[in-house]
gemmi code that builds the backbone of each chain (N, CA, C; Angstrom):
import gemmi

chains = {
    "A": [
        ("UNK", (28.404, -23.291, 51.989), (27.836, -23.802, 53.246), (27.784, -25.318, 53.170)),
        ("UNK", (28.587, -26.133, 54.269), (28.453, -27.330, 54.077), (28.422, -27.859, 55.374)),
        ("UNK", (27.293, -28.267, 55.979), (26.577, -28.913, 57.750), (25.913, -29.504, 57.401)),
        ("UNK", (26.636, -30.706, 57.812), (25.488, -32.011, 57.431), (25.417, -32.878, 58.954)),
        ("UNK", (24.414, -32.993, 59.463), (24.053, -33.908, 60.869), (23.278, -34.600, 60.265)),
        ("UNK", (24.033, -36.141, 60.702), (22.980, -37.034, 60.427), (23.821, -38.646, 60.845)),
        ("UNK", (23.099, -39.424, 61.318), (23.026, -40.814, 61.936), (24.545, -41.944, 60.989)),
        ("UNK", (24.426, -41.461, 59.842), (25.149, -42.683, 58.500), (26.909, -42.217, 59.090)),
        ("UNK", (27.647, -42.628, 58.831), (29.088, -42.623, 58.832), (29.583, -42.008, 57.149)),
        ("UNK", (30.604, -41.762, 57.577), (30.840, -40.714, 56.108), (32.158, -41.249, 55.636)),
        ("UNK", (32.664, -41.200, 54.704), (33.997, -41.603, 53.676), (34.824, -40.038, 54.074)),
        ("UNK", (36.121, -39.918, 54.789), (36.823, -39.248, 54.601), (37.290, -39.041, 53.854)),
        ("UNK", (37.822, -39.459, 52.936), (38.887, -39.456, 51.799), (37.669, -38.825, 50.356)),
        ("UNK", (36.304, -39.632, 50.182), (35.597, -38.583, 49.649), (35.613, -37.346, 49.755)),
        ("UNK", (34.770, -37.287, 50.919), (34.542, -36.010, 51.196), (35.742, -34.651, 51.274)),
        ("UNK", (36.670, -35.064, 51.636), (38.403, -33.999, 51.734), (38.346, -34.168, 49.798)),
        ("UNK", (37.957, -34.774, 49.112), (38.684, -34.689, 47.841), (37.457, -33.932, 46.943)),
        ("UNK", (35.908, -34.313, 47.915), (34.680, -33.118, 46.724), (35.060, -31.919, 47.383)),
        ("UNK", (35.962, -31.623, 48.735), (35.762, -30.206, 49.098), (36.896, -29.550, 48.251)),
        ("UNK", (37.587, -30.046, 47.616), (38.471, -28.917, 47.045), (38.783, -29.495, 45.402)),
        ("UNK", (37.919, -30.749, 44.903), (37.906, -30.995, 43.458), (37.218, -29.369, 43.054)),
        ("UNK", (37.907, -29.563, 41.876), (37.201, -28.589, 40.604), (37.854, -27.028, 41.182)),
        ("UNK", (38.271, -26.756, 42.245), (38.913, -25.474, 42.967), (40.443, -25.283, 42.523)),
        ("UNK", (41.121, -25.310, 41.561), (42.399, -24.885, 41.496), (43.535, -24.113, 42.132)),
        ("UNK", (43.076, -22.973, 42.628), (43.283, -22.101, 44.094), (43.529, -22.620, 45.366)),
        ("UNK", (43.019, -23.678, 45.549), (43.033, -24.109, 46.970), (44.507, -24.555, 46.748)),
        ("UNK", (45.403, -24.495, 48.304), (45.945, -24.946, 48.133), (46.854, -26.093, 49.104)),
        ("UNK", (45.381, -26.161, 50.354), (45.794, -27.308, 51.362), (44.210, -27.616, 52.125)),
        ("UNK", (43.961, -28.698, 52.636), (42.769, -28.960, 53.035), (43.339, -29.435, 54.110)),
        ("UNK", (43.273, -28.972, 55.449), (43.054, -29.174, 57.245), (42.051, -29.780, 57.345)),
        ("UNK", (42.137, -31.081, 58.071), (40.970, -31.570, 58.542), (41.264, -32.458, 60.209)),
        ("UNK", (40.099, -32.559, 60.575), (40.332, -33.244, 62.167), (38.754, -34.526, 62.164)),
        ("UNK", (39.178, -35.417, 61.837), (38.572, -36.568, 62.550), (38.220, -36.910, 63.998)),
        ("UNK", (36.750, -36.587, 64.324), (36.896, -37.380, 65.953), (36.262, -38.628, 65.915)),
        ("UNK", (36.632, -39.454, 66.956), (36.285, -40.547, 66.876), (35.982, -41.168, 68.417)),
        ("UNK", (34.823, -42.485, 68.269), (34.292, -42.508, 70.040), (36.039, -43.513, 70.440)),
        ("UNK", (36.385, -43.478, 71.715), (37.475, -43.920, 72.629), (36.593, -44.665, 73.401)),
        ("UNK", (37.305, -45.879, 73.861), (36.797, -46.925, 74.897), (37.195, -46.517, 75.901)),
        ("UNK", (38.234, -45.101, 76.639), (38.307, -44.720, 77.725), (39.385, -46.113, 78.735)),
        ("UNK", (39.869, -46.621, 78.396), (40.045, -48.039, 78.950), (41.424, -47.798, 79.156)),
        ("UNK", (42.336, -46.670, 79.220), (43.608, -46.315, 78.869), (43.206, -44.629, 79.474)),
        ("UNK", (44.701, -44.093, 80.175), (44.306, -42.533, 80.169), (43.450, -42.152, 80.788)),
        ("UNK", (43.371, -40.740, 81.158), (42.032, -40.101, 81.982), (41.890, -40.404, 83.023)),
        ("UNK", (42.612, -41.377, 83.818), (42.284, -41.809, 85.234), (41.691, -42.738, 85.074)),
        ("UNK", (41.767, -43.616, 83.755), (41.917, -44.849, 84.181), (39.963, -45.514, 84.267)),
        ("UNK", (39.212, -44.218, 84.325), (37.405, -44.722, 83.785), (37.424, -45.886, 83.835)),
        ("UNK", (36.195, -45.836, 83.807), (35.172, -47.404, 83.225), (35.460, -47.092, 81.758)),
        ("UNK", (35.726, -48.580, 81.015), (35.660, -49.015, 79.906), (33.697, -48.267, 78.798)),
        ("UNK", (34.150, -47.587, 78.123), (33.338, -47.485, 77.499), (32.871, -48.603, 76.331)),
        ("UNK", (31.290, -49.033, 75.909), (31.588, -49.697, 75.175), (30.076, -49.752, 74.197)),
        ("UNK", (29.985, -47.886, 74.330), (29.408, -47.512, 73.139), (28.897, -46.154, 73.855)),
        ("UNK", (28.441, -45.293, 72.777), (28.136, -43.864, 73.101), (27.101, -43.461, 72.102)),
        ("UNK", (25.905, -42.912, 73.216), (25.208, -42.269, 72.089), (24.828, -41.126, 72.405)),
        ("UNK", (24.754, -40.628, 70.810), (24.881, -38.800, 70.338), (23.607, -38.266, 70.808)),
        ("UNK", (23.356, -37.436, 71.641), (21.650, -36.530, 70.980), (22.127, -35.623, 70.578)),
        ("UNK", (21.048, -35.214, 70.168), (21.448, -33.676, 69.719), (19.854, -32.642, 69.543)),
        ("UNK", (19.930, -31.405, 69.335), (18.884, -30.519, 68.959), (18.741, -30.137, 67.481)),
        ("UNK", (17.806, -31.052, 67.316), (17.730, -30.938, 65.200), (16.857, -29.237, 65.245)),
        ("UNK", (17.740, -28.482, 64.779), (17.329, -27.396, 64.069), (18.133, -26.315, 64.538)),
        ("UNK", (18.488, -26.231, 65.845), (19.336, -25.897, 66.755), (20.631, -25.805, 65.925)),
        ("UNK", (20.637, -27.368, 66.302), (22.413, -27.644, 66.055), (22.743, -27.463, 64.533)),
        ("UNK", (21.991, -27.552, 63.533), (22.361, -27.056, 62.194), (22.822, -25.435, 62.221)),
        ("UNK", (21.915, -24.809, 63.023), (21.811, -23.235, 63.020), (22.946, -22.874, 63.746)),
        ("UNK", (23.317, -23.408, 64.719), (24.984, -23.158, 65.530), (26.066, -23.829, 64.592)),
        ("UNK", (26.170, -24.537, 63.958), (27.221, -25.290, 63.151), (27.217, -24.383, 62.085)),
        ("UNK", (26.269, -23.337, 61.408), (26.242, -22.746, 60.398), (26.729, -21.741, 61.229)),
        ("UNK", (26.617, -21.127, 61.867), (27.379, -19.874, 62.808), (28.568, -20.288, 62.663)),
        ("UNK", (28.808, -20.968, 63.015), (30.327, -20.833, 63.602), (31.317, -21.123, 62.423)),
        ("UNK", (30.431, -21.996, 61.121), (30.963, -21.848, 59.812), (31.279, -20.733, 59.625)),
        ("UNK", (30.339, -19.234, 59.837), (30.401, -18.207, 58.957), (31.401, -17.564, 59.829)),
        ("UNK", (31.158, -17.627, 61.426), (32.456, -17.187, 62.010), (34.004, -17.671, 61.314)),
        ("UNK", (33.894, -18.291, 60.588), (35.321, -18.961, 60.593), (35.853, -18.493, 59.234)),
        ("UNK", (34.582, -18.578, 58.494), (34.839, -17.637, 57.108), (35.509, -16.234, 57.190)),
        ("UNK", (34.653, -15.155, 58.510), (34.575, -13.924, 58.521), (36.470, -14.030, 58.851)),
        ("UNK", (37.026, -14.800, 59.615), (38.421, -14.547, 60.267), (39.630, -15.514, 58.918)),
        ("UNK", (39.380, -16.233, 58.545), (39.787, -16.711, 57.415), (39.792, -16.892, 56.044)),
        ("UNK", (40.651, -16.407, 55.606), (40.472, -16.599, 53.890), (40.630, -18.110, 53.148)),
        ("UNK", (39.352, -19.124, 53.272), (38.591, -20.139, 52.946), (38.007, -20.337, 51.802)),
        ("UNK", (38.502, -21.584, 51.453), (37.702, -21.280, 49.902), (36.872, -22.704, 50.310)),
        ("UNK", (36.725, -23.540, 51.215), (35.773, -24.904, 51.118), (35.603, -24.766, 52.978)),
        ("UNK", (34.648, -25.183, 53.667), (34.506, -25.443, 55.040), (33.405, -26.938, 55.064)),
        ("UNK", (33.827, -27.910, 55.507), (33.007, -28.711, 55.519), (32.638, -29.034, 57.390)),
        ("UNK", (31.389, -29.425, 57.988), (31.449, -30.123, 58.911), (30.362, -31.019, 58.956)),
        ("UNK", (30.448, -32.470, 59.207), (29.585, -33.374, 59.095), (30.000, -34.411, 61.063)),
        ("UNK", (28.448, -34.050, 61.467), (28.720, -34.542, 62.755), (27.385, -35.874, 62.976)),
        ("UNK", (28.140, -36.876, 63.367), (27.401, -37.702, 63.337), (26.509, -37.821, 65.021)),
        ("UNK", (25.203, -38.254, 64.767), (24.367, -38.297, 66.123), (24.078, -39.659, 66.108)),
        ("UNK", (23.157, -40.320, 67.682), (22.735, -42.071, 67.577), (24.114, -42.675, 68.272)),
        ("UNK", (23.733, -43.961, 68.076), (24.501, -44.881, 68.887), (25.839, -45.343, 68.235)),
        ("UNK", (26.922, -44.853, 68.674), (28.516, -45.423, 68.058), (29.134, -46.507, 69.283)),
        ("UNK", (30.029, -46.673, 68.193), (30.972, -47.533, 68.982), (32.195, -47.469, 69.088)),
        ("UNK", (33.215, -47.555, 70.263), (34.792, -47.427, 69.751), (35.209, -47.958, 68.869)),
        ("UNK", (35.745, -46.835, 67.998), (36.444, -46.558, 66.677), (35.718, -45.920, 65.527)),
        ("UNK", (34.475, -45.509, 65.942), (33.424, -44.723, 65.666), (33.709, -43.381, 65.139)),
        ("UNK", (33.598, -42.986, 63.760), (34.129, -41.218, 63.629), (32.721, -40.926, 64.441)),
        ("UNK", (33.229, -39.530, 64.986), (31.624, -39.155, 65.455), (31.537, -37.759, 64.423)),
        ("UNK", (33.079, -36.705, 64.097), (32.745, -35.730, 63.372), (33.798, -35.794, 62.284)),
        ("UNK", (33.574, -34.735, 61.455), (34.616, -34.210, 60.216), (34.676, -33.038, 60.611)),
        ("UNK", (36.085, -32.531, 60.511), (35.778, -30.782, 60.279), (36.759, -30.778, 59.295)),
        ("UNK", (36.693, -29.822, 58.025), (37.618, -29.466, 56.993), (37.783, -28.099, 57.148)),
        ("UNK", (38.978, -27.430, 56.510), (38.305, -26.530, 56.035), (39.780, -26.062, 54.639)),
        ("UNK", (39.593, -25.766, 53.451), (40.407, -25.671, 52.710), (41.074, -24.197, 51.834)),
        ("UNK", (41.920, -23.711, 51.816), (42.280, -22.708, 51.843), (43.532, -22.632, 50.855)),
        ("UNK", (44.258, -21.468, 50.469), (44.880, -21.248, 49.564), (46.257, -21.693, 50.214)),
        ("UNK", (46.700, -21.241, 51.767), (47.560, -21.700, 52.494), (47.476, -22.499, 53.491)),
        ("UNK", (48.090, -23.085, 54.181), (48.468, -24.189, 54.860), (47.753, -23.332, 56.485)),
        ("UNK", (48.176, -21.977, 56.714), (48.176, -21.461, 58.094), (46.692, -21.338, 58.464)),
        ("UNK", (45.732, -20.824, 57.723), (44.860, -20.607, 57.269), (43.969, -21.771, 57.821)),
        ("UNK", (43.844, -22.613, 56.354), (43.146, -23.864, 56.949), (43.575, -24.505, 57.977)),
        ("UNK", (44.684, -25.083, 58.689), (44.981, -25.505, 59.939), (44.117, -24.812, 61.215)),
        ("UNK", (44.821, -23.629, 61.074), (44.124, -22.646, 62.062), (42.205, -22.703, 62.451)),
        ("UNK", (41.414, -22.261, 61.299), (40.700, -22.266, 61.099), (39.596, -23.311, 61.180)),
        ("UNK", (40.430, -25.128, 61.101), (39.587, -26.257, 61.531), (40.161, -26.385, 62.888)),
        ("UNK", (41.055, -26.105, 63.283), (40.849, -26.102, 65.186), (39.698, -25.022, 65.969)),
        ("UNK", (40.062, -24.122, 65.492), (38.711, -22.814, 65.742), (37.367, -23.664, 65.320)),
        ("UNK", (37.031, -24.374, 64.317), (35.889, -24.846, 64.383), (35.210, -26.161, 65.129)),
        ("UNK", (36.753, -27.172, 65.215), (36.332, -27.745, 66.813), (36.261, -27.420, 67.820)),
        ("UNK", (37.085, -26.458, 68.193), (37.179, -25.729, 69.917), (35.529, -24.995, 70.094)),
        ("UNK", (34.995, -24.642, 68.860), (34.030, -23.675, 69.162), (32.609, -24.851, 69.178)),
        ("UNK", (32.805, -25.689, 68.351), (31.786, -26.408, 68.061), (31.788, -27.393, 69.521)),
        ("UNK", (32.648, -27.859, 70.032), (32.635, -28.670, 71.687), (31.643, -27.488, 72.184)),
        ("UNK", (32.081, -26.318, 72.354), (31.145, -25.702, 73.132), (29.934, -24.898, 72.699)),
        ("UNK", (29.466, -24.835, 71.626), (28.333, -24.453, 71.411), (27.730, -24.997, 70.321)),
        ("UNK", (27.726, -26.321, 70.067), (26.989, -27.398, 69.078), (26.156, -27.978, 70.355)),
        ("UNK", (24.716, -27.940, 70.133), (23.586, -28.819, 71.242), (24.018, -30.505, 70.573)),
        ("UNK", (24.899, -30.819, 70.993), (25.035, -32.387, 71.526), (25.053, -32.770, 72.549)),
        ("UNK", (24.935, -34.017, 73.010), (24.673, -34.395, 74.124), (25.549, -35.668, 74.213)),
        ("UNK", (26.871, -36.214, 74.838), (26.859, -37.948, 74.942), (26.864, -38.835, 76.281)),
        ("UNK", (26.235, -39.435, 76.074), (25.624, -40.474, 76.772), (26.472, -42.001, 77.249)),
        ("UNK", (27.982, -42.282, 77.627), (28.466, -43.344, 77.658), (27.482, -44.378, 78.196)),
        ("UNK", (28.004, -46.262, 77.515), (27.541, -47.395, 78.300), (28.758, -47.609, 78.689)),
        ("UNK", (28.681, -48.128, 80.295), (29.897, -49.134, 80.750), (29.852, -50.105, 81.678)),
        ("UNK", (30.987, -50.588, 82.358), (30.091, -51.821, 82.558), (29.139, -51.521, 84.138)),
        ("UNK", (29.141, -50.210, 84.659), (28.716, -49.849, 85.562), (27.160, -48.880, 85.240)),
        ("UNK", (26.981, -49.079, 84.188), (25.667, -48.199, 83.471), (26.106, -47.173, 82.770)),
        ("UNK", (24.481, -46.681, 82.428), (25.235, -45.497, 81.545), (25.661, -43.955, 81.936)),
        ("UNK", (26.218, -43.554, 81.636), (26.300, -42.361, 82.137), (26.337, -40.836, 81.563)),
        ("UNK", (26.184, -39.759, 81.541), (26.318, -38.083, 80.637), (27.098, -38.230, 80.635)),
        ("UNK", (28.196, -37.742, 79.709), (29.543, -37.404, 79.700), (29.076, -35.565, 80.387)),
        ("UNK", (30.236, -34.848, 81.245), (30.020, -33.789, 81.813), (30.920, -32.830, 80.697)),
        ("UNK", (30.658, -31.980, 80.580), (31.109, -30.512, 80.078), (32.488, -30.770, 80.544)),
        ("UNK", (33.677, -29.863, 79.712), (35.179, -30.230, 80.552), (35.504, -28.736, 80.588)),
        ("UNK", (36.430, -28.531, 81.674), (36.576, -26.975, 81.506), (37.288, -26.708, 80.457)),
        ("UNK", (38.516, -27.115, 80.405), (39.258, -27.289, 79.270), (39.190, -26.894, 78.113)),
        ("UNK", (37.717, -27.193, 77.604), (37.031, -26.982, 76.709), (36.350, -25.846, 76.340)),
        ("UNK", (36.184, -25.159, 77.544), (35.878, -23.879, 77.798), (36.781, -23.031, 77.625)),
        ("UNK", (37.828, -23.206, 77.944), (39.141, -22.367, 77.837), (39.439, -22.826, 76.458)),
        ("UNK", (39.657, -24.364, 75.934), (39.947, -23.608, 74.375), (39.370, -23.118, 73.060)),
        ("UNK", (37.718, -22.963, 73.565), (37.365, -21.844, 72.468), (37.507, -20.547, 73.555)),
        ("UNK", (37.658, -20.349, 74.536), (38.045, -18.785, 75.065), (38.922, -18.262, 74.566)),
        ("UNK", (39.913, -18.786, 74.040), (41.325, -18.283, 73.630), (41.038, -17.499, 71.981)),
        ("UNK", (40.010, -18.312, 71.548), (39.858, -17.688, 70.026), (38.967, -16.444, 70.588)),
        ("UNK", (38.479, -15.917, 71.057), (38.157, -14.726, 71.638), (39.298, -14.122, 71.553)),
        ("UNK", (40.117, -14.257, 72.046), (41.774, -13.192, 72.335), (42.710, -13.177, 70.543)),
        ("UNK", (42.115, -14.653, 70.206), (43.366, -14.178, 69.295), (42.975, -13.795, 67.800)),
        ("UNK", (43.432, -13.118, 67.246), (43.019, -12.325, 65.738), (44.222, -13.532, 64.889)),
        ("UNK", (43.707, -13.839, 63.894), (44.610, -14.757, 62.636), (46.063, -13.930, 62.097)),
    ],
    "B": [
        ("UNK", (3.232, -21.595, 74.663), (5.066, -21.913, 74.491), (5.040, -23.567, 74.820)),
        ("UNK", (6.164, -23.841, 73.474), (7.006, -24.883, 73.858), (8.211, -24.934, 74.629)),
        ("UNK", (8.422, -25.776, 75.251), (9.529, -26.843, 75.919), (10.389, -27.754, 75.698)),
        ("UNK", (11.379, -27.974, 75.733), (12.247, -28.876, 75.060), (13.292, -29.408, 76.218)),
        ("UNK", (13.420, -30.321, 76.132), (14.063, -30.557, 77.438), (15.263, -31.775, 76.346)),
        ("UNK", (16.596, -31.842, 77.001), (17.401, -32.680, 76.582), (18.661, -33.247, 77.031)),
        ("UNK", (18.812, -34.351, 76.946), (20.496, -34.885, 78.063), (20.044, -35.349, 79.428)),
        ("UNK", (20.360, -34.964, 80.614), (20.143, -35.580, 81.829), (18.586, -34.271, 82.135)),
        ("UNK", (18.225, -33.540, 81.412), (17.549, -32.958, 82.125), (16.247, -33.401, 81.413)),
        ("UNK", (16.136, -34.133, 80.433), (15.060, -34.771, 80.230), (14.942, -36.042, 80.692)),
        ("UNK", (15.650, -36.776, 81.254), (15.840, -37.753, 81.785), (15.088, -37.701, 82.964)),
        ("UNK", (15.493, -36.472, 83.814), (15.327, -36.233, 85.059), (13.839, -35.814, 85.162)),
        ("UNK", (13.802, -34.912, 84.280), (11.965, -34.118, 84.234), (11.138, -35.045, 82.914)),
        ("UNK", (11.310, -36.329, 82.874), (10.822, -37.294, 82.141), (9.729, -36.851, 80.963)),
        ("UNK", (10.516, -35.950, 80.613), (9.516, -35.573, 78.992), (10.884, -35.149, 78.036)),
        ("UNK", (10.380, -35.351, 76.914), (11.240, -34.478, 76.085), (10.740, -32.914, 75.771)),
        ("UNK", (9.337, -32.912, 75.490), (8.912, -31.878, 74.636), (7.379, -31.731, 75.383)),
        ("UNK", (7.297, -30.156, 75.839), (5.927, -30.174, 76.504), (5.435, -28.667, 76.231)),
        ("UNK", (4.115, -28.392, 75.714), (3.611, -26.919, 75.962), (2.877, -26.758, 77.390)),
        ("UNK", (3.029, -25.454, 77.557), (3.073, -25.162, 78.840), (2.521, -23.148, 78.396)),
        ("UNK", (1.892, -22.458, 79.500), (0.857, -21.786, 79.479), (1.686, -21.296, 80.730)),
        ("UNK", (2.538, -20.709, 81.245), (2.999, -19.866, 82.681), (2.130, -18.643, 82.720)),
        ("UNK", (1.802, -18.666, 84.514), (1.202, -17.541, 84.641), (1.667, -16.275, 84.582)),
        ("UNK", (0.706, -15.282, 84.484), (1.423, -13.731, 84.254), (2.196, -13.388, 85.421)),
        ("UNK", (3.469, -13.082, 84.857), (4.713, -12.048, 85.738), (5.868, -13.201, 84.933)),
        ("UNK", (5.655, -14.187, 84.774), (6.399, -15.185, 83.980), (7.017, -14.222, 82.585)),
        ("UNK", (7.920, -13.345, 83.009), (8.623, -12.278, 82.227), (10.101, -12.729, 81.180)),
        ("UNK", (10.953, -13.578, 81.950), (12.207, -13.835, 81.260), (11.865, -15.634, 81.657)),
        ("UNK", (13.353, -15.730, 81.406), (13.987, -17.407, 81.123), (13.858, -17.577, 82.758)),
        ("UNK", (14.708, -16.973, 83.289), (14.779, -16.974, 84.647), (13.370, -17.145, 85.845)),
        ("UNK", (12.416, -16.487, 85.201), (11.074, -16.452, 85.763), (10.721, -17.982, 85.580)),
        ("UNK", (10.927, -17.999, 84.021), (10.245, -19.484, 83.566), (11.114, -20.536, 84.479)),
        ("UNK", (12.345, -20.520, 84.610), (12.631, -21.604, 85.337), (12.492, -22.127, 86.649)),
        ("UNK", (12.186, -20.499, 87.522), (11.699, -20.674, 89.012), (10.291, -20.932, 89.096)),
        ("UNK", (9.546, -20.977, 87.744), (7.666, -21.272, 87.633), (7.990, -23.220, 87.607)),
        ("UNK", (8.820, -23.664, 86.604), (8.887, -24.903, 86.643), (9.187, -25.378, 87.610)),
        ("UNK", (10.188, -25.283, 88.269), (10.939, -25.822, 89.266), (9.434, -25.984, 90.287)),
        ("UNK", (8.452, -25.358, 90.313), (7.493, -25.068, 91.355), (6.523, -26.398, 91.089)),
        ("UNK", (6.805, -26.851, 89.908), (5.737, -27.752, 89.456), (5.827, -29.373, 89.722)),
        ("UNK", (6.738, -29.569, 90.405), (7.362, -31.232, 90.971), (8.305, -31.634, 91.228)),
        ("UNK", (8.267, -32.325, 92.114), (9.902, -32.666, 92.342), (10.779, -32.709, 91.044)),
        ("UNK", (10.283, -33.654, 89.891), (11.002, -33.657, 88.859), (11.779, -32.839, 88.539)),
        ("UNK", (10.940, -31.481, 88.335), (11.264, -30.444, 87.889), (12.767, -29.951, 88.579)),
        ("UNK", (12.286, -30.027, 90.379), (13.007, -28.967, 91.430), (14.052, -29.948, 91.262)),
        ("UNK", (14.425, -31.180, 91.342), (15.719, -31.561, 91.257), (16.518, -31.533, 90.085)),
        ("UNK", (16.037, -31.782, 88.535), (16.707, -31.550, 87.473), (17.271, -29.931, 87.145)),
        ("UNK", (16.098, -29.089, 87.962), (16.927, -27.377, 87.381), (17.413, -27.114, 88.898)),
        ("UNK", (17.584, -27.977, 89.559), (18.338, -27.346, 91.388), (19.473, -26.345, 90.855)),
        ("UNK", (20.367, -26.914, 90.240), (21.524, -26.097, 90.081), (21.568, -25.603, 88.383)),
        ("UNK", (21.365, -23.899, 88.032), (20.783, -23.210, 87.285), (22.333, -22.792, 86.753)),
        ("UNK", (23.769, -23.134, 87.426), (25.125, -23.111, 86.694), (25.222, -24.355, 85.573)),
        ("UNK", (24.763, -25.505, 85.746), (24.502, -26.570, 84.769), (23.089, -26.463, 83.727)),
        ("UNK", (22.449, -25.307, 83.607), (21.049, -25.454, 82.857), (21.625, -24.515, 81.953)),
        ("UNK", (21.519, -24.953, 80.631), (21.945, -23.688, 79.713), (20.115, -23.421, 79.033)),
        ("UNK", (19.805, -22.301, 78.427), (18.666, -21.949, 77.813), (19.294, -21.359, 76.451)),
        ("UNK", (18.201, -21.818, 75.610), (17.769, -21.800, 74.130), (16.382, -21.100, 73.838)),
        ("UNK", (16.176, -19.498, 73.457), (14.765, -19.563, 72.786), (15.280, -19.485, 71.465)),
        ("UNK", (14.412, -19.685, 70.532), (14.084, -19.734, 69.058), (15.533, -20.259, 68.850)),
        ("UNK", (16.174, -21.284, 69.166), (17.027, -22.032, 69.065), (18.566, -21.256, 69.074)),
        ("UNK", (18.843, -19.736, 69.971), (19.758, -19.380, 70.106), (20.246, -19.198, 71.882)),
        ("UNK", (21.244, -19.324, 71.685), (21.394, -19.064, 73.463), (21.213, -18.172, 73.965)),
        ("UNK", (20.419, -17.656, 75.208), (20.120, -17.111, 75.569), (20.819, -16.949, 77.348)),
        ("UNK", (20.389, -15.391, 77.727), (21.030, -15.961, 79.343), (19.517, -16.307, 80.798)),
        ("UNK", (19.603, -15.541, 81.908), (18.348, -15.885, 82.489), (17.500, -14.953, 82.281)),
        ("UNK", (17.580, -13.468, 81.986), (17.400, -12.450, 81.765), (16.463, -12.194, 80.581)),
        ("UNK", (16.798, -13.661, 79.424), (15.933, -13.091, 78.699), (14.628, -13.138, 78.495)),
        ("UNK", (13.393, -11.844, 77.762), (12.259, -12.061, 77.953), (12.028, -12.739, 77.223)),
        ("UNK", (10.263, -13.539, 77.748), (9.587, -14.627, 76.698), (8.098, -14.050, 75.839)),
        ("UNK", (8.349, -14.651, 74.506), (6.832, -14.379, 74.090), (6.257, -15.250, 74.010)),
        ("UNK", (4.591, -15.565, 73.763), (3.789, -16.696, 73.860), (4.259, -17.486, 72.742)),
        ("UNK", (4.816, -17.136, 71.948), (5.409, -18.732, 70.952), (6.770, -18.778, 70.612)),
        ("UNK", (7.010, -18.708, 71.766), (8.377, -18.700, 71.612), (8.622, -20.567, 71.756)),
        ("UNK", (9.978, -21.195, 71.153), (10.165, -22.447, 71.415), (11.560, -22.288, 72.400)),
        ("UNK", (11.508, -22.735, 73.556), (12.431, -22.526, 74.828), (12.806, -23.861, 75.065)),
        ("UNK", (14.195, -23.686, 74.798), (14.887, -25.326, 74.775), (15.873, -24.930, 76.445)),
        ("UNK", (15.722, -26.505, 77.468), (16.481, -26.268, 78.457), (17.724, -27.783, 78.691)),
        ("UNK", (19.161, -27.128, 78.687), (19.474, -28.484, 78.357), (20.919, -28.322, 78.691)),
        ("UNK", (22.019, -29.290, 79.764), (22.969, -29.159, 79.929), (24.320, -28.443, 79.586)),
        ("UNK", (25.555, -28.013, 79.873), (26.132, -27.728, 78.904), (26.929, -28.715, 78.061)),
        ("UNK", (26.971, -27.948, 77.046), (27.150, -29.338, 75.302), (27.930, -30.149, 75.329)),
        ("UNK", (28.133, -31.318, 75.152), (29.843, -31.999, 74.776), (29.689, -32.835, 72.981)),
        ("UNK", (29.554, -32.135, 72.643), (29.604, -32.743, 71.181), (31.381, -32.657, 71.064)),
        ("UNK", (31.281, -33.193, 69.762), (32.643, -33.289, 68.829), (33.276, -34.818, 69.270)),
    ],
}
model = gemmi.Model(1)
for chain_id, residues in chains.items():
    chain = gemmi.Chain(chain_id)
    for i, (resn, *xyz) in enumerate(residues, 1):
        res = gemmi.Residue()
        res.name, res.seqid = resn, gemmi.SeqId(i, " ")
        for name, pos in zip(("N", "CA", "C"), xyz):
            atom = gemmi.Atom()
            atom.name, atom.element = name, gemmi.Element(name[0])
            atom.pos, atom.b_iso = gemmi.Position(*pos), 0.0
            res.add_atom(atom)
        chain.add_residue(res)
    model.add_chain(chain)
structure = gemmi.Structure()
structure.add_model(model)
structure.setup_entities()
C-alpha cells in the first residue's frame, strides 16, 4: 500500500527507483506524471492560468485512493503501486500527481496506471480552483472523464 | 451529525464544517438536502441543482436514497477533478 497526499513536491526518479529497488521480479515500472498547464494554448484558447489550488477531503481521499489501489491489484498482477497526489497552491509546471505501478510485464503495468488515473479523476475528493487574469475560478467536472473510467467497467485485462 | 461542505459549495453556503440536529422524518441524504436547502438562501442556491451535488457519509459515496444515523459524518461536495 503506497497513498501518500500531501502539500511537498516529490522526486520522480526516487520514488520509480524505491518502488521496484530490492524486487528482482519486477520487470517494468508504468508511470504518469500530471502536472498544472497555464491553459494559454489549446482548449479554446481559456484565460491564462497562473496558478491552481488543490482541496481536497483528508480522510476521504486517502480511503478512495486506497480503493482504487486495491481495485487495480484485484485486475492486475502488480508487484509495487505507488500514488502520491499533491494538494495547496501550484503553479504551471507544477507535478500535481504520480501514479506508478510496477509489474513483471510491460502490459500489465501500463494498463493498470491508466486505470488508476481514469478512476482516480473521478472518484478522488479533489477539488481545483484556477487564478486568471479574470479571477478565480472551479475547474468543472469533464465528461470525458466520465467516460474514461466508464470504459474500465467494460473491459477485463 | 456533521457537515462538510467543499469546492464551490462551501464557498457558496460559507462554512466548511457544521453540526446540525435535522428534524424527525429527515430519513436519507435526499431528505437532508431538501431540510438544508430550507435553511437560507445560501443553502437554496448552492444545492439548486442536486445533478452537480455529489454526497459522502462516513467518507464513501453515497446516492440520495441513502439513510442517515445521528453520527454519521455527511460530506456534500461537487463532482471531483483531481489528477
Amino acid at each position: 500500500m503506497a497513498i501518500r497526499v500531501q502539500a511537498e513536491d516529490f522526486d520522480v526518479g526516487a520514488e520509480l527507483a524505491a518502488l521496484s529497488d530490492g524486487n528482482p521480479s519486477i520487470g517494468g515500472v508504468a508511470s504518469f506524471v500530471g502536472l498544472v498547464r497555464d491553459m494559454s494554448k489549446g482548449d479554446g484558447g481559456g484565460d491564462s492560468v497562473s496558478a491552481m489550488t488543490l482541496e481536497h477531503y483528508p480522510g476521504m481521499t486517502e480511503r478512495q485512493l486506497a480503493a482504487i489501489e486495491a481495485e487495480a491489484r484485484a485486475r492486475w498482477p502488480l508487484d509495487g503501486v505507488l500514488i502520491i497526489h499533491r494538494h495547496g497552491r501550484l503553479l504551471p509546471g507544477d507535478r500535481i500527481v504520480l501514479a506508478a505501478c510496477a509489474s513483471a510485464h510491460r502490459a500489465a503495468a501500463f494498463e493498470a496506471c491508466w486505470f488508476l488515473m481514469d478512476w482516480l479523476k473521478t472518484k478522488a475528493p479533489f477539488w481545483k480552483q484556477e487564478e486568471t487574469p479574470a479571477g478565480a475560478r472551479w475547474v468543472a467536472a469533464k465528461e470525458d472523464d466520465d467516460q474514461a473510467a466508464e470504459r474500465w467497467y467494460k473491459r477485463t485485462p | 451529525m456533521r457537515i462538510l461542505y467543499f469546492a464551490w459549495l462551501r464557498a457558496k453556503i460559507g462554512t466548511a464544517e457544521e453540526e446540525v440536529a435535522p428534524p424527525a422524518g429527515v430519513a436519507t441524504t435526499g431528505d437532508l438536502i431538501t431540510w438544508l436547502q430550507s435553511r437560507g438562501p445560501h443553502y437554496a442556491d448552492a444545492l439548486a441543482n442536486r445533478a452537480v451535488v455529489k454526497v459522502a457519509v462516513n467518507q464513501d459515496y453515497v446516492g440520495m436514497d441513502h439513510p442517515l444515523a445521528p453520527g454519521d459524518e455527511v460530506a456534500l461536495f461537487p463532482p471531483v477533478t483531481g489528477g
